[in-house]
MARRONU-789717 format. One line per field, with one value per residue: residue in one letter; residue number from 1; x, y, z negated of N, C-alpha, C in turn. Coordinates in steps of 0.001 Angstrom, whole numbers. Layout:
res = (A; ...)
n = (NUM; ...)
neast = (X; ...)
nnorth = (Y; ...)
nup = (Z; ...)
caeast = (X; ...)
canorth = (Y; ...)
caup = (Z; ...)
ceast = (X; ...)
cnorth = (Y; ...)
cup = (Z; ...)
***
This chain:
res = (X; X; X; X; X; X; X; X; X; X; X; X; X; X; X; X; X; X; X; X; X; X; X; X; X; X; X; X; X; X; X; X; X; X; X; X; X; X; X; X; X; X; X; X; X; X; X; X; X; X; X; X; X; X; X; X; X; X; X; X; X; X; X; X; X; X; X; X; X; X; X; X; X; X; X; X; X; X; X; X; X; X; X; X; X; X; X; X; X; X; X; X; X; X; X; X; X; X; X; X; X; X; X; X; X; X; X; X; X; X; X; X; X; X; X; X; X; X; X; X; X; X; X; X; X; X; X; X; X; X; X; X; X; X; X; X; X; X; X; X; X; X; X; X; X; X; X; X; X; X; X; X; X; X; X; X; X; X; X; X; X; X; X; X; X; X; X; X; X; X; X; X; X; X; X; X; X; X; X; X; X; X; X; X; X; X; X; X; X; X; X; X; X; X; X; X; X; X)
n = (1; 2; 3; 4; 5; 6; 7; 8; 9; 10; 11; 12; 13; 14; 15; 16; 17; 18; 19; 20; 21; 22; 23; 24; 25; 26; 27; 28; 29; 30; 31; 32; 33; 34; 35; 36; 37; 38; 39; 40; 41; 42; 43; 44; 45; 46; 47; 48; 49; 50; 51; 52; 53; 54; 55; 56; 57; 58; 59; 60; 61; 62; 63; 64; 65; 66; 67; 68; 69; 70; 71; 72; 73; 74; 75; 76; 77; 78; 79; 80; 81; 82; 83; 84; 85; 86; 87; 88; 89; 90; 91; 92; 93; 94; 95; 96; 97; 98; 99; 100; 101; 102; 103; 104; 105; 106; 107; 108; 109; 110; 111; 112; 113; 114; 115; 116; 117; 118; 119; 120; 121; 122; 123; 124; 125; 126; 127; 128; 129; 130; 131; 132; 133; 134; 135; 136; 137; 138; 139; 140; 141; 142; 143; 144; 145; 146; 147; 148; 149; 150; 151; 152; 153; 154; 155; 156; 157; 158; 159; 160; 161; 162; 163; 164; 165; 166; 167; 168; 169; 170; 171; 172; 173; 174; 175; 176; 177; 178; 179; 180; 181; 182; 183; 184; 185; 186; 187; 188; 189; 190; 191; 192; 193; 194; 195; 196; 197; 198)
neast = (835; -188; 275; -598; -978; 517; -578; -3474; -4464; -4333; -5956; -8238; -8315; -8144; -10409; -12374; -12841; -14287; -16776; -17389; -20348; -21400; -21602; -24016; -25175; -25633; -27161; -29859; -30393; -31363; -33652; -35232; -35877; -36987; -39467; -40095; -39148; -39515; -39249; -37938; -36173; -32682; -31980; -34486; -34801; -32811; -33537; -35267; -34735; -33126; -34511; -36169; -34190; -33548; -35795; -37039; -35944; -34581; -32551; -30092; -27977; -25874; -23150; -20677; -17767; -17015; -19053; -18575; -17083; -17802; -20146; -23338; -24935; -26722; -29020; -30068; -30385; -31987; -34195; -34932; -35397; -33325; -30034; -27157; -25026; -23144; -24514; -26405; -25262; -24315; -26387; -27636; -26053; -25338; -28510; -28608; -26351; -27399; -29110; -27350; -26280; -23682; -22139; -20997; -19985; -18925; -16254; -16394; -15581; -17271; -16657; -14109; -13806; -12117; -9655; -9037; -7087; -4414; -3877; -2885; -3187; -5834; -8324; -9453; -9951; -12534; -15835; -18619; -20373; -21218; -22838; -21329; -22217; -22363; -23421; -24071; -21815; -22746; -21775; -22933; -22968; -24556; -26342; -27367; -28608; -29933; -33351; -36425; -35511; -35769; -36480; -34524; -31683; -30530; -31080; -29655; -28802; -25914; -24896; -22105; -18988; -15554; -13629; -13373; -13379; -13413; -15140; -13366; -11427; -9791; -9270; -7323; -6336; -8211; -11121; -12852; -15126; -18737; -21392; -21469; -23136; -25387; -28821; -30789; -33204; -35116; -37002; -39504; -40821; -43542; -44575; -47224; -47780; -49953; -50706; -49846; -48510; -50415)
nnorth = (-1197; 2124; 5410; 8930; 9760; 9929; 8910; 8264; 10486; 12957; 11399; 11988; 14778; 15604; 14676; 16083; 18438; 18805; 18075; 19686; 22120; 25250; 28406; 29795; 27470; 25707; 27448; 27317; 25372; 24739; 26448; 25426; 22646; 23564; 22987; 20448; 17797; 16660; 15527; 15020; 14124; 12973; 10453; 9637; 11658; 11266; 9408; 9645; 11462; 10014; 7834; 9596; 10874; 8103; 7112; 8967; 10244; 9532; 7173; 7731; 8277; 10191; 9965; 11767; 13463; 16280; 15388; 12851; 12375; 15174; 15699; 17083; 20209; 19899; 21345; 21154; 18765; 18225; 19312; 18313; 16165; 13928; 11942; 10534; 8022; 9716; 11885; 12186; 10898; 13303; 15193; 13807; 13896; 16406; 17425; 16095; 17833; 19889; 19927; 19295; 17146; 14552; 14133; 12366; 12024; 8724; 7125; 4050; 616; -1304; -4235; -4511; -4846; -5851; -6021; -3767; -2729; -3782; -1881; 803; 4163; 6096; 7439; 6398; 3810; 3729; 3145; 3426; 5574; 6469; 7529; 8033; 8314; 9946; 9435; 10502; 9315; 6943; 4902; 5083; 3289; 4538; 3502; 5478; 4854; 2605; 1852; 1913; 116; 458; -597; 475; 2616; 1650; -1072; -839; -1890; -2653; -2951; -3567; -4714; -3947; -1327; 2267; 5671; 8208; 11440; 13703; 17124; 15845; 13736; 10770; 7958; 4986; 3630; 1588; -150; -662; -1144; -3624; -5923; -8403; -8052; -11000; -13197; -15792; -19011; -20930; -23785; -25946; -29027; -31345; -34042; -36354; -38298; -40156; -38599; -36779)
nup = (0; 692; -859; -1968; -3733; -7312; -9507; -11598; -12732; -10747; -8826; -10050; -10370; -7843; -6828; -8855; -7786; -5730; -7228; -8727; -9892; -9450; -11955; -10499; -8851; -11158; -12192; -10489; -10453; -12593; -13206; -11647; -12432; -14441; -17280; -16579; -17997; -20837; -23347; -26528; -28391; -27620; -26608; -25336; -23782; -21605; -20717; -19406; -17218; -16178; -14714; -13223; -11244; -10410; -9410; -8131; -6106; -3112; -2415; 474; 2768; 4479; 5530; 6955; 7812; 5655; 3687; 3238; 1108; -64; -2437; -1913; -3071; -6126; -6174; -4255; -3191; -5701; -3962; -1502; -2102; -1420; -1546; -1055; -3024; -4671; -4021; -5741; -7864; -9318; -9190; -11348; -13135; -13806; -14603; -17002; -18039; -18660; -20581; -22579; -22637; -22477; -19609; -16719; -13179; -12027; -10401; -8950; -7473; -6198; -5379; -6250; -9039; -11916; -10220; -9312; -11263; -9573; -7912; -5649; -6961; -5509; -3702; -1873; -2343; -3832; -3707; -4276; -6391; -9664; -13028; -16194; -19166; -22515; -25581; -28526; -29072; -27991; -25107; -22135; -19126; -15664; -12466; -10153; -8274; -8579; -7939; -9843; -12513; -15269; -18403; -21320; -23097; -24874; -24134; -21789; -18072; -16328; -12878; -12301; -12790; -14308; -13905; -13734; -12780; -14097; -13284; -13825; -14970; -17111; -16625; -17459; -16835; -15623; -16608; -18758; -18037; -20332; -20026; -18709; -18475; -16507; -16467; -17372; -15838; -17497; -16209; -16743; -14756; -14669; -12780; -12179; -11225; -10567; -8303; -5909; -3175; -4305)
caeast = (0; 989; -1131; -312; -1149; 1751; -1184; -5297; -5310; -4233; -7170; -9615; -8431; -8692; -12505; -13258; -13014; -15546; -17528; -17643; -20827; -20492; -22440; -24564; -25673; -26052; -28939; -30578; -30880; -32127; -34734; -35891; -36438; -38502; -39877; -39948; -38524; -40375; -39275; -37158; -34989; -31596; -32138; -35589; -34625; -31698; -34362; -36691; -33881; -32529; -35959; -36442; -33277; -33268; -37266; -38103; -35131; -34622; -30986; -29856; -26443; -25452; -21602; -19582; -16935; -17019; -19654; -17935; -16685; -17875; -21412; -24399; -25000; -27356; -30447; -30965; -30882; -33382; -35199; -34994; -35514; -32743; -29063; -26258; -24190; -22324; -25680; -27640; -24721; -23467; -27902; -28176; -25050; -25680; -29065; -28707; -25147; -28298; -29373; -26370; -26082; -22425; -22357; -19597; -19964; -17306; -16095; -16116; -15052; -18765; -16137; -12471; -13595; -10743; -8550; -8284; -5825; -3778; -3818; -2463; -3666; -5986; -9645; -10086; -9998; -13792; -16597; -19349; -20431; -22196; -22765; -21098; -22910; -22245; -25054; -23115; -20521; -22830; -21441; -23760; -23178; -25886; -26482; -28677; -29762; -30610; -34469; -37591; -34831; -36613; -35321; -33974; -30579; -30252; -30763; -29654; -27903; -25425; -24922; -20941; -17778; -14449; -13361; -14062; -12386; -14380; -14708; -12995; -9854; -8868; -9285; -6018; -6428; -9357; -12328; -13493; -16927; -18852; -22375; -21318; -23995; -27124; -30334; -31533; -34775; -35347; -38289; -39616; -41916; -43996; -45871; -47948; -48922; -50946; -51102; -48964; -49402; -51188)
canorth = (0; 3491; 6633; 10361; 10610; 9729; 8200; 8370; 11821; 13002; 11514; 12564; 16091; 15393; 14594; 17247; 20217; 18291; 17490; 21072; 22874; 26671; 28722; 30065; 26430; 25263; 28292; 27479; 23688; 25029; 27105; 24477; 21640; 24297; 22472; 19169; 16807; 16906; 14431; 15869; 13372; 13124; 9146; 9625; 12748; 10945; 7730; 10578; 12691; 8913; 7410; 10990; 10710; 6635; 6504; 10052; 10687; 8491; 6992; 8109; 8608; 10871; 9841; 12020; 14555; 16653; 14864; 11656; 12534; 15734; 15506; 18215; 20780; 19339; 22163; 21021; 17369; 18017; 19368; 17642; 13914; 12529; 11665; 9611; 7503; 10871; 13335; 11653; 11125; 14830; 15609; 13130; 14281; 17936; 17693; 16010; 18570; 21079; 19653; 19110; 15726; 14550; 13364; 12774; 11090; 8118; 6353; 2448; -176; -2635; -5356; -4785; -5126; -5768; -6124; -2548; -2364; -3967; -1420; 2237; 5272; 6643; 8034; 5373; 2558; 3444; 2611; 3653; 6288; 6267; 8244; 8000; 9173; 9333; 10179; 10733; 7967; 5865; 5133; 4063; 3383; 4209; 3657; 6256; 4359; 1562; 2304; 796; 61; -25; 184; 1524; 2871; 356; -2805; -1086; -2854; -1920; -4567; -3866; -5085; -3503; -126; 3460; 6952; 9464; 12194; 15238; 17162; 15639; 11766; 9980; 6685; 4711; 3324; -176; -134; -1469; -2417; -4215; -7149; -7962; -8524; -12293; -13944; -17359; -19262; -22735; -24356; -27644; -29487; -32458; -34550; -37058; -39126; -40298; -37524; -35584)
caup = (0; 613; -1426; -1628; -5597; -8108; -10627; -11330; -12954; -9237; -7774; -10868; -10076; -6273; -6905; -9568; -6544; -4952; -7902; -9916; -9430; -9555; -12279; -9563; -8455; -12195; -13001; -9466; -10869; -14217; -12882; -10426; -13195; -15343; -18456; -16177; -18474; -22009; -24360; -27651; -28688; -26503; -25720; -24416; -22667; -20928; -19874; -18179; -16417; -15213; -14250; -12078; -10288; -9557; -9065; -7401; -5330; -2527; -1671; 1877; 2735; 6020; 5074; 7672; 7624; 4541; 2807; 3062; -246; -1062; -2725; -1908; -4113; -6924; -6512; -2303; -3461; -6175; -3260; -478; -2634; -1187; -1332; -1471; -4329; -4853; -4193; -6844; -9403; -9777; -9755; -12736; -15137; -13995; -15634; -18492; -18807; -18832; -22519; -23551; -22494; -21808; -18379; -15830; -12215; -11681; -8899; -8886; -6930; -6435; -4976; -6644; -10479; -12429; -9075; -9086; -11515; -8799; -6326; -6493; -7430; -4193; -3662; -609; -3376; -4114; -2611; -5322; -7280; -10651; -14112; -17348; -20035; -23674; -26169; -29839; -29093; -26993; -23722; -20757; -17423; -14984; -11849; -9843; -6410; -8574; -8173; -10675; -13230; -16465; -19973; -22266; -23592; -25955; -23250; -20209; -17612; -15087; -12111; -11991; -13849; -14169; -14180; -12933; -12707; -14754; -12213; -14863; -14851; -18504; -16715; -17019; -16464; -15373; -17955; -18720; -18123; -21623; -20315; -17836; -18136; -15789; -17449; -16338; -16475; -17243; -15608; -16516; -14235; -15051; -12094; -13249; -9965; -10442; -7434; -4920; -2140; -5141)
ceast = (871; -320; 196; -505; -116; 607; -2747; -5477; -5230; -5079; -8337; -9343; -8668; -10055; -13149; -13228; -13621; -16586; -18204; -19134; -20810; -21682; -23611; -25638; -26442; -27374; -30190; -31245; -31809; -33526; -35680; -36879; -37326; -38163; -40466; -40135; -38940; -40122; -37940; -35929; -33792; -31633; -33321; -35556; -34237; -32617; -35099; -36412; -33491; -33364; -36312; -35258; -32930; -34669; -37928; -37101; -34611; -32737; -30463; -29134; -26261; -24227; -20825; -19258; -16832; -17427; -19406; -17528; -16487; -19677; -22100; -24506; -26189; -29116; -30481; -30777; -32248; -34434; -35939; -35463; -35008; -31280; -28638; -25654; -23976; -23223; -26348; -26671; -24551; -25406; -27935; -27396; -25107; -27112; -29203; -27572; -26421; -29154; -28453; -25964; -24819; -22419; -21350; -19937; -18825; -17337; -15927; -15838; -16070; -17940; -14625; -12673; -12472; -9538; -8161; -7119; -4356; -3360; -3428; -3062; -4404; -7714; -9856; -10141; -11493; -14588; -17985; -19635; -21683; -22113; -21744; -21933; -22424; -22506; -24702; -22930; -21277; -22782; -22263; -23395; -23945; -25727; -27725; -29140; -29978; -32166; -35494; -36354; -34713; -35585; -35682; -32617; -30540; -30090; -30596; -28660; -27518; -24777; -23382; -20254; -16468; -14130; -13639; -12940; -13206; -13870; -14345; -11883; -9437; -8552; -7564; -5726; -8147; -9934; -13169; -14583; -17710; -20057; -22271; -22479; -25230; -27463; -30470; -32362; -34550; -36609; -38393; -40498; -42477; -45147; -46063; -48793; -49106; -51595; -50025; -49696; -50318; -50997)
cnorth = (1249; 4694; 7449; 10989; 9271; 8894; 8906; 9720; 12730; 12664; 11950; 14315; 16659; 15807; 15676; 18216; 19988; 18134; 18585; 21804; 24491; 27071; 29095; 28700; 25871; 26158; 28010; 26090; 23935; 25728; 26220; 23219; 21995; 23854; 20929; 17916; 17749; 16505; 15353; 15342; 13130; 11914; 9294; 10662; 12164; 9739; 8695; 11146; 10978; 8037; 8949; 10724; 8881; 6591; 7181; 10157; 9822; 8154; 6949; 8870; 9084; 10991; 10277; 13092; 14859; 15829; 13507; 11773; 13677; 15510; 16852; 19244; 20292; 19637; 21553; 19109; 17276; 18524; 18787; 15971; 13513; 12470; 10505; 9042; 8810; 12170; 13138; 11634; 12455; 15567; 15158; 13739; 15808; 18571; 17234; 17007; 19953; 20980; 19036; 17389; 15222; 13755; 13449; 11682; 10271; 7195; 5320; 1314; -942; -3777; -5885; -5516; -4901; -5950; -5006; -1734; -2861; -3308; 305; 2997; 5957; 7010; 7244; 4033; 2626; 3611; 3181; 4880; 6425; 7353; 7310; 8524; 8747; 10111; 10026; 9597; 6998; 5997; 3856; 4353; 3689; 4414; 4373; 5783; 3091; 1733; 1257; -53; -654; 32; 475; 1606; 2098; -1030; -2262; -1550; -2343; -2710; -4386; -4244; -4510; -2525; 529; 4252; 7455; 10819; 14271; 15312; 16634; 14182; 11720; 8658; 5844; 4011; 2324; 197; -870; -2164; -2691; -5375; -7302; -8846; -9730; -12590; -15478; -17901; -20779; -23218; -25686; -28554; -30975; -33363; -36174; -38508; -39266; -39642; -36568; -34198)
cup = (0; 122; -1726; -3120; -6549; -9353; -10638; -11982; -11825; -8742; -8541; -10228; -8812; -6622; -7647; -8590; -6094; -5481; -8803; -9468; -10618; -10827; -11958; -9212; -9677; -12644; -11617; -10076; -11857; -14001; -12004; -11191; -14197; -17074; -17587; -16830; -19744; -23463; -25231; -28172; -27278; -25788; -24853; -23486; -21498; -19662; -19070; -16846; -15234; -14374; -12905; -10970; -9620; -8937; -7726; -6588; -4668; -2385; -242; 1811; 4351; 5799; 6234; 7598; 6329; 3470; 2901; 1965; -1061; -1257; -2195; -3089; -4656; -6330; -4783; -2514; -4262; -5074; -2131; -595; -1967; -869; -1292; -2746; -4691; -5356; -5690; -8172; -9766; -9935; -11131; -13629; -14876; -14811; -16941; -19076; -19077; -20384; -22881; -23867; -22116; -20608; -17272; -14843; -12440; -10873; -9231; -7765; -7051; -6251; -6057; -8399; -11081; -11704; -8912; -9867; -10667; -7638; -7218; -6166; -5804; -4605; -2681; -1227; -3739; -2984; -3272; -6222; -8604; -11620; -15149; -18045; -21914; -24504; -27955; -30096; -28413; -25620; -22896; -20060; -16644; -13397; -10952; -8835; -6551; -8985; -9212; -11891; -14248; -17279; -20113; -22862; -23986; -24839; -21838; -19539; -16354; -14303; -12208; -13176; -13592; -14807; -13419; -13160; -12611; -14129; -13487; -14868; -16172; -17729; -16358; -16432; -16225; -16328; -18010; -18924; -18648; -21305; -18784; -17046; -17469; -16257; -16524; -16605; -16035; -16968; -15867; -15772; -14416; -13993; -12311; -11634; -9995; -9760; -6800; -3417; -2911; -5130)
***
């Protein structure tokens, strides 16, 4: 392999110039979502804001040139209902950063998992983009273009495994991702026949 960044806070700081929205953009968002989102407590806030952006906002990706890896500005996604991995994460942690929710897009790897500590430091290593979130010391994963979802903080489930690169100029190294696990259902079936040819 050959990459152009010396280590992953090089490509976090890559991505944050792409990822920052301006004060300007942040009061256009704020004014747009109103009194929207209702709920008082910070977990149920967080399930309303994340249910709005996986449920109401469609996933559709026009991935060329610029927006190959820079996202939309937040307020013409909330309007338009509809982005990409990228459009939809920097919508979701921009409004919950609007109550004070800690929220940071990060790039993942759906295929590499834990293979990506094998590979060096680059922004063409992901493929994915998701939230972080972390709600006084609890850290969720979420994915926003996984639609009809369901949950709750407490049992939610995020289909990948590995690590990420928390899209902020402090990120140094990349971040084992804790709820890793998908929800399964078990099914018993019992057929009772009777006859031969029954």
């Amino acid at each position: 392999m050959v990459s152009n960044f010396a280590n992953w806070h090089e490509v976090a700081l890559w991505a944050n110039q792409y990822f920052t929205v301006s004060e300007n953009d942040r009061q256009k968002l704020k004014k747009l979502i109103g009194k929207r989102f209702k709920s008082t407590s910070k977990d149920s806030l967080a399930v309303e804001v994340i249910r709005f952006v996986q449920d109401e906002i469609r996933y559709l990706g026009f991935e060329s040139g610029l927006n190959s890896h820079k996202p939309h500005a937040p307020e013409k996604v909330f309007n338009q209902r509809f982005g990409d991995c990228k459009d939809k994460s920097l919508l979701l942690s921009s409004i919950l950063k609007l109550y004070a929710i800690d929220a940071w897009p990060m790039l993942v790897n759906t295929d590499l998992g834990h293979e990506i500590d094998n590979v060096l430091p680059s922004h063409t290593v992901f493929n994915h983009c998701v939230v972080q979130i972390n709600i006084d010391g609890k850290e969720i994963t979420v994915d926003p273009t996984c639609s009809n979802q369901g949950g709750d903080l407490d049992s939610y489930t995020f289909p990948f495994s590995g690590k990420g690169l928390i899209i902020r100029p402090n990120t140094k190294e990349l971040i084992e991702i804790k709820n890793a696990n998908c929800a399964e259902v078990d099914e018993e079936e019992f057929f009772k026949v009777d006859s031969i040819g029954g």
